[in-house]
C-alpha positions in Angstrom: -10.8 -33.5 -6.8 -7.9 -30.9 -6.3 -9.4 -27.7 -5.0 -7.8 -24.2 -5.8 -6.7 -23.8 -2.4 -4.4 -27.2 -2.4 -3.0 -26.1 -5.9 -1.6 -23.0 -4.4 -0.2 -25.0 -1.5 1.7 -27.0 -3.9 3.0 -24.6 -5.8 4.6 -22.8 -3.1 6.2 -26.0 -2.1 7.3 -26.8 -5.1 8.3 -23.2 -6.0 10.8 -23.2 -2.4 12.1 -26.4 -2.4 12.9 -27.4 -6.2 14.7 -24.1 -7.3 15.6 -20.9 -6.3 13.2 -19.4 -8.3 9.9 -17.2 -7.2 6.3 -18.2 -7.8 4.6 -17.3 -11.4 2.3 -14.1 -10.9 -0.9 -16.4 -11.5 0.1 -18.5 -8.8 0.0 -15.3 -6.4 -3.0 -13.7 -7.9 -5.2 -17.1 -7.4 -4.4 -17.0 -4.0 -5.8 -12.9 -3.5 -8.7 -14.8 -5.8 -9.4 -17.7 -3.9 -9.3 -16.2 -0.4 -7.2 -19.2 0.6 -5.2 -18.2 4.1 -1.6 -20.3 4.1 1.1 -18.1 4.4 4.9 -19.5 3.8 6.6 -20.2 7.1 9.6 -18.4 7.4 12.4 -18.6 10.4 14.2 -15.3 11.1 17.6 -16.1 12.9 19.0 -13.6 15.4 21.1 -11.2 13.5 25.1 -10.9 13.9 26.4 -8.0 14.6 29.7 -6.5 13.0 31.9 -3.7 13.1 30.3 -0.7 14.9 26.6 -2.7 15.1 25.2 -2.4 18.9 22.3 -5.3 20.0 20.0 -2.0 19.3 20.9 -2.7 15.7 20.2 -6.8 15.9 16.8 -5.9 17.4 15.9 -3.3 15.3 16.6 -5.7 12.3 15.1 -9.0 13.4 11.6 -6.7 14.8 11.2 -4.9 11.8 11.7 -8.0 9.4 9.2 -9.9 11.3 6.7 -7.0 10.9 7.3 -6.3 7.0 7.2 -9.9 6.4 3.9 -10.7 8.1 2.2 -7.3 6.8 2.9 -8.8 3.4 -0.1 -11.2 3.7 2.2 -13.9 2.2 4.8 -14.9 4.8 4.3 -16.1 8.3 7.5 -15.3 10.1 8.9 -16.2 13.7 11.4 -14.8 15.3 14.1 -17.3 16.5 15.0 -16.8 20.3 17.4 -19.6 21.0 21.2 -19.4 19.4 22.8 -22.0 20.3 20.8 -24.6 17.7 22.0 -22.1 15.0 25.3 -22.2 14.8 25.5 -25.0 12.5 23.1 -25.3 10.5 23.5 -28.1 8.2 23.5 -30.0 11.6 20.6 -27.8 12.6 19.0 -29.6 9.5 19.9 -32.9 10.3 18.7 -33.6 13.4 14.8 -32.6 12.3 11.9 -34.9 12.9 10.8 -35.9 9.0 7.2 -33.6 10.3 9.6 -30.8 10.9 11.2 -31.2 7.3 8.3 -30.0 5.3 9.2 -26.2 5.0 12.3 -25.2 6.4 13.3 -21.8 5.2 15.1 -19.3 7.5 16.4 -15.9 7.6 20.2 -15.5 8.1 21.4 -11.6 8.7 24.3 -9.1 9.7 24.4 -5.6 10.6 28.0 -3.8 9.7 28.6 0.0 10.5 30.9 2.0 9.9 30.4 5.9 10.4 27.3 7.1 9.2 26.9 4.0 7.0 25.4 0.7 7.2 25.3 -2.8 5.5 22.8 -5.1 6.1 23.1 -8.6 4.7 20.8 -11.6 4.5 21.7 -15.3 3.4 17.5 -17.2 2.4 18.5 -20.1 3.2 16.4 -23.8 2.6 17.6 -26.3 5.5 16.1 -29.1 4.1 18.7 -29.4 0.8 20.9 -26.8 2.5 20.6 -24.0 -0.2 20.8 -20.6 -0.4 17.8 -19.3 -1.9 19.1 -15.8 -2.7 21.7 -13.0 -0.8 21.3 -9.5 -0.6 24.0 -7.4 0.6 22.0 -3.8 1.1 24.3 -0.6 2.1 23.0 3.0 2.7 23.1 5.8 5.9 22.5 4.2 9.3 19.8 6.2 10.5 17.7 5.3 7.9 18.3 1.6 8.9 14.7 1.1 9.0 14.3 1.7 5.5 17.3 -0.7 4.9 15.7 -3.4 6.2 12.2 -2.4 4.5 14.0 -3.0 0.8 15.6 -6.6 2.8 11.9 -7.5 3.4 11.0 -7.0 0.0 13.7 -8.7 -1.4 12.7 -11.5 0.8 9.1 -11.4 -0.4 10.2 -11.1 -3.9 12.4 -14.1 -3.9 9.8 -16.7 -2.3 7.0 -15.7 -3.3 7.5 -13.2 -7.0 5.7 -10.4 -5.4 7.0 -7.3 -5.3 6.1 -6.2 -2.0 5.5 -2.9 -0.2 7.6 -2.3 3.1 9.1 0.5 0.5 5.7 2.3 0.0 4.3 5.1 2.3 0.7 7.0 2.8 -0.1 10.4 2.5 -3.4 11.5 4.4 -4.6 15.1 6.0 -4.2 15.8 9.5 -6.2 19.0 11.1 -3.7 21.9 12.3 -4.4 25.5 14.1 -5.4 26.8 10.7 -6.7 24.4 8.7 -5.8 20.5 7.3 -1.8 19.8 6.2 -0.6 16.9 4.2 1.4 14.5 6.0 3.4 11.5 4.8 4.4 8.3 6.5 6.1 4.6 6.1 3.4 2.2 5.3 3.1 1.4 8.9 3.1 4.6 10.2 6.7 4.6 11.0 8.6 8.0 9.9 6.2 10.6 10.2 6.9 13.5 8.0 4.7 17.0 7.8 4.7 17.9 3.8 2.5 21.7 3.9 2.2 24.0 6.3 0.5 26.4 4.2 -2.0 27.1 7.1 -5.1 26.3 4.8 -7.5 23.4 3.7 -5.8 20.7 2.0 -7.5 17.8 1.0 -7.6 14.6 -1.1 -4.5 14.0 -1.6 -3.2 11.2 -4.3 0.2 10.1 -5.3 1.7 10.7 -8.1 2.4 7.5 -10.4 6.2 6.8 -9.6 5.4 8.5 -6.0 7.4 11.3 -6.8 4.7 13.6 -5.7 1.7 13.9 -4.4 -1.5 16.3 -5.9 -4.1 17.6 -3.7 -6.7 20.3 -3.8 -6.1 23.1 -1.6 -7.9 26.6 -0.5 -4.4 28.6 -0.1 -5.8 30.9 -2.4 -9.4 30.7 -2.0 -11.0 29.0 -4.4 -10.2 24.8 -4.0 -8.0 24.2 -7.1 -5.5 21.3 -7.3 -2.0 21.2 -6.4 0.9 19.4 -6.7 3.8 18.7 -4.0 7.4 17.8 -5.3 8.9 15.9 -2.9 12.1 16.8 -4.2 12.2 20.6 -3.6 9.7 20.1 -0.9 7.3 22.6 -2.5 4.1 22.8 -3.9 3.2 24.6 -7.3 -0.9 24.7 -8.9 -2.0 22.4 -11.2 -5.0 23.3 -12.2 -7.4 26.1 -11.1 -9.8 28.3 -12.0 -13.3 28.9 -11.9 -15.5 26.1 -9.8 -14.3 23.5 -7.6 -11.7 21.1 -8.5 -11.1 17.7 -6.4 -10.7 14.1 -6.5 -7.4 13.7 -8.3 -6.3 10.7 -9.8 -3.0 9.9 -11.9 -3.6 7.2 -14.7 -1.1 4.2 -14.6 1.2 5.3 -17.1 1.0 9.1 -15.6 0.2 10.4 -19.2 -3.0 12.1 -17.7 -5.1 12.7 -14.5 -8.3 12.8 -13.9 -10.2 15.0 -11.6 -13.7 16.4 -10.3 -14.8 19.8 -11.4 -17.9 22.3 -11.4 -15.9 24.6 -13.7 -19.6 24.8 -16.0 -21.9 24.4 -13.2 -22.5 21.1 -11.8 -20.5 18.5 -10.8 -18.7 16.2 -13.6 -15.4 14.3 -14.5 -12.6 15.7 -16.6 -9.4 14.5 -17.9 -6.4 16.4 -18.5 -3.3 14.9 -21.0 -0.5 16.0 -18.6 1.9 16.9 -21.7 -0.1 19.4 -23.7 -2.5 20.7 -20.5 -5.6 19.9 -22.8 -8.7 19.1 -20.6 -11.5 16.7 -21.9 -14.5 16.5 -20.2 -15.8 12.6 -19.4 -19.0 13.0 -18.0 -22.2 14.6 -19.7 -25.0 13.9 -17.2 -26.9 16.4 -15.0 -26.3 14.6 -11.7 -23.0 14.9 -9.2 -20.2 12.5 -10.7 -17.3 12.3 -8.3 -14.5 9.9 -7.0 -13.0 8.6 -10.0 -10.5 5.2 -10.1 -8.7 3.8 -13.1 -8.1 0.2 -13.8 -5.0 -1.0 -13.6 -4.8 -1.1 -17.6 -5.9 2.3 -17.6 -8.6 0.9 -20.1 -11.6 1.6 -17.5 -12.7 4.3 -14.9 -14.5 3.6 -12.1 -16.7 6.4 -10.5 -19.9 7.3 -8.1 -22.8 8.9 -9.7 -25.8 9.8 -8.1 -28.2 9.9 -11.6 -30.3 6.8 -10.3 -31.1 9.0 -7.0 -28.5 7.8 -4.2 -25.0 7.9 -5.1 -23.9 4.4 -6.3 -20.8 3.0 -8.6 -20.5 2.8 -12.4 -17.8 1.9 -14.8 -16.9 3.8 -18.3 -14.0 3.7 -20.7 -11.2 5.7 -20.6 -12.9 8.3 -23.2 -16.2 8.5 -21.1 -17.9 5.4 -23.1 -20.1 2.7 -22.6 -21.4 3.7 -18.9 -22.2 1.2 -17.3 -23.9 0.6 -13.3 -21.3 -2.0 -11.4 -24.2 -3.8 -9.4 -22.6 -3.5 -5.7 -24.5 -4.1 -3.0 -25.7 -1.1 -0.5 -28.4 1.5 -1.0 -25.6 4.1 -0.7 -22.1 3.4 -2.2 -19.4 6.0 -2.8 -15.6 6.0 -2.9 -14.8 3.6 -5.1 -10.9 2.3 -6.0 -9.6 -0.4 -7.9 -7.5 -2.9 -6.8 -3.7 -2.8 -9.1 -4.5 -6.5 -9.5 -7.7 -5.4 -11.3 -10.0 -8.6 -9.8 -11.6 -6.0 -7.0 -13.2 -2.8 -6.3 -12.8 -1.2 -2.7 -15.7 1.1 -2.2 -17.6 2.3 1.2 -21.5 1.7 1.7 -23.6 3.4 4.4 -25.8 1.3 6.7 -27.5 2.0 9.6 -24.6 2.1 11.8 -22.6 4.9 9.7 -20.1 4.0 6.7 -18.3 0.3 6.2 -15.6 -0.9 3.7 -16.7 -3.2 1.2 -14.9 -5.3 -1.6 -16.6 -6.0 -5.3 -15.0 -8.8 -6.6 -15.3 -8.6 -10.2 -15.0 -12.3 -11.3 -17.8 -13.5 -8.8 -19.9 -10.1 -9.4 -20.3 -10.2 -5.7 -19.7 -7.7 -2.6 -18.2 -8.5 0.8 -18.3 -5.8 3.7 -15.3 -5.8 5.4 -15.7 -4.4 8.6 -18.7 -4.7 10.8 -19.9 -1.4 12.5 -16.9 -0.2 14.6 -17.4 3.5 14.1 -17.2 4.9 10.8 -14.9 3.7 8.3 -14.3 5.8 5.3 -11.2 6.2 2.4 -10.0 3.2 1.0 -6.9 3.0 -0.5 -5.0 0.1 -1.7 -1.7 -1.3 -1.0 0.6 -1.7 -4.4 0.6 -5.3 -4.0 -3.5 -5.3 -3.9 -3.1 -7.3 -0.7 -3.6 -4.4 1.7 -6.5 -1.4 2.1 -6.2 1.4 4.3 -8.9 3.7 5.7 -10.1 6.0 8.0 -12.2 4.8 10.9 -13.5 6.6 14.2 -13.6 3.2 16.0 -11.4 4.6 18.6 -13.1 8.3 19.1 -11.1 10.6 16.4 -10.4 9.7 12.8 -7.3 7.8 12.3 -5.6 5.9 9.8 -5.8 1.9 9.4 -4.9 -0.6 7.3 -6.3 -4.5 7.0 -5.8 -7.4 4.9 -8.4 -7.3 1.7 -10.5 -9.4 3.6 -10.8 -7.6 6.3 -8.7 -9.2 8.8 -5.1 -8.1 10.3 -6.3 -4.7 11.2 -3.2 -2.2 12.4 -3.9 1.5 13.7 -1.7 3.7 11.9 -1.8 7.2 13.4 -2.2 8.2 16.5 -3.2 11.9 16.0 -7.8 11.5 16.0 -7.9 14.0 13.0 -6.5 11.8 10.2 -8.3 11.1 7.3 -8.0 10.7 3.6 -5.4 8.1 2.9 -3.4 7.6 -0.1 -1.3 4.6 -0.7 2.3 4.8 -2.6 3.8 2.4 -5.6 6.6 0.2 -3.3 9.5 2.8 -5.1 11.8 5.2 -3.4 14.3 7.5 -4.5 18.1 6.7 -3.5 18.5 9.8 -2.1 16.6 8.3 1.2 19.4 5.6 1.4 22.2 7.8 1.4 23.1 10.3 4.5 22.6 13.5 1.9 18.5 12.8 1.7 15.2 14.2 3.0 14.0 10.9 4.5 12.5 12.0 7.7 13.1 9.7 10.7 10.7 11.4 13.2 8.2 8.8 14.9 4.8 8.5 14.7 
């Protein structure tokens, strides 16, 4: 019998090798269901350099690539070291062992500047039948290079595999300061660190807007915690909502028609919803325990939330309108924090044990839990990637709190700040606005 796992496998052959074509979503999402590991091997050629390009440039492309490509979760790419095999490469092709033939896809790039701008260009290329698989010709302001090659990488993931990718997306999380807890913003691997308040408060929770043009947060600037939102655009922030009580946990719904959020605005803690074009507020929860951390589904059909009205804080599922409440049977005594994966097979939630706090995954086909890491300090905040491949989180496995990301399964793990008072993640959509191509923008291009 054909398992799951060797299906997948063939498809991605097939899906190189007989046409230019991606893989079907289905054939992606059985692999993020299957837990199958085989990644597409990918060559990445040494990149030419034209015009005003230095070596700085080459190395900067080829190093990047490799990262974006293998923080995908689908691609396993190597660097070539050796040019002088390359130079012809339909002879390159030729003189393969038939073992070596099997998947022979490679990476073909230039670098071109000329002022402050820069083109990057790519050529996919299959060596076995000599193809091009797909060209991308990419042009914005040379300093933000590294975001250049980001949109390459997902252009590259997109073509092979019908993913979208993320090497576009960023996080927002809290960092303390003298006065207080800012917002910061980053590339998704912590590249391009960018300080978004300095309103020498408490600002916490932060949560992109859908589209990622913003970012809404609750914040004490005024005294009372009330949420607000920051425009990346104008680089300011303006309130949302306030008033009487305590307002947190904010969470835009997939189509961005309306956001939910945590309030005690009568008294104890519940969940409200709030229709972003008229400003009406309906309230979702009814029950005299805390409700907190809500999540939508990716259909926006379903919220998932923590309650504690069985005694210990655990997770439960209701409809859009507060309906049909339901307990989601995770495992753990104690389980808070709950977000769902944009694939929608998988809720990322954190469970206390005896050591302190882990990461856990329900998968809701199997109706089963998997903790993902295994008690290296605390580990706190998931957030997903936009793919659903990816969660970061906070841990204190190296002293402070920091910001890390891992593969869903808990493997791949890369350290993401470097700071010790980082906390609160938030993951982006993989979108960004042209402005951050072209030399007029606000992309920052501190490091981290």
């Amino acid at each position: 019998m054909i398992s799951k796992r060797q299906i997948f496998f063939c498809a991605a052959i097939f899906g190189i090798f007989l046409s230019a074509l991606s893989h079907a979503q289905t054939d992606v999402h059985l692999r993020a269901e299957t837990g199958a590991r085989l990644r597409l091997p990918v060559e990445i050629w040494p990149t030419d350099v034209r015009e005003n390009a230095t070596r700085k440039h080459s190395e900067m492309v080829v190093s990047v690539l490799e990262s974006d490509l293998w923080l995908s979760s689908l691609i396993d790419p190597k660097a070539v070291k050796d040019t002088t095999i390359l130079r012809d490469e339909a002879a390159f092709a030729k003189n393969l062992l038939p073992a070596q033939r099997r998947i022979r896809v490679a990476i073909r790039s230039s670098i071109a500047v000329k002022g402050d701008q820069a083109t990057l260009s790519a050529n996919l290329l299959d060596l076995n039948t000599h193809r091009i698989l797909g060209s991308r010709n990419l042009t914005g302001c040379e300093p933000n290079l590294r975001l250049l090659i980001h949109a390459l990488s997902d252009e590259i993931v997109s073509i092979l595999t019908g993913e979208e990718g993320i090497a576009k997306s960023r996080i927002v999380f809290t960092a303390s300061s003298f006065e207080g807890k800012e917002l910061y913003a980053m590339d998704y691997d912590g590249a391009n660190l960018q300080q978004l308040t300095s309103q020498g408060s408490l600002n916490l929770n932060p949560a992109w807007s859908t589209g990622a043009r913003g970012v809404i947060y609750t914040s004490y600037v005024r005294g009372n915690p009330d949420l607000y939102a920051f425009e990346f655009e104008s680089g300011k922030s303006a309130p949302v909502v306030r008033g009487d009580g305590m307002y947190s946990s904010p969470a835009w719904s997939p189509d961005g028609n309306a956001l939910l959020f945590v309030s005690t605005r009568h008294g104890n803690a519940e969940i409200y919803m709030m229709n972003v074009r008229t400003r009406a507020v309906t309230r979702l929860t009814h029950h005299p325990s805390i409700d907190s951390s809500p999540s939508w589904s990716p259909t926006g059909r379903q919220i998932v939330f923590t309650s504690d009205r069985l005694g210990n804080p655990q997770l439960f599922l209701m409809g859009a309108e507060g309906t049909d409440v339901q307990r989601l049977p995770a495992e753990g005594e104690y389980n808070d924090s709950p977000v769902w994966s944009p694939r929608g097979d998988k809720i990322a939630y954190v469970s206390r044990s005896s050591g302190g706090f882990e990461i856990c995954v329900y998968d809701l086909t199997t109706e089963t839990s998997t903790q993902l890491t295994q008690s290296q300090g605390s580990n706190e905040d998931p957030t997903w990637a936009p793919d659903g491949y990816r969660i970061a989180f906070t841990s204190t496995r190296n002293g402070g709190k920091d910001v890390y990301s891992m593969m869903w399964d808990g493997t791949a793990i890369e350290r993401l700040t470097l700071k010790g008072t980082c906390e609160s993640p938030s993951w982006s959509s993989n979108v960004r606005p042209q402005s951050h191509f072209n030399c007029d923008g606000n992309e920052s291009r501190s490091g981290k």
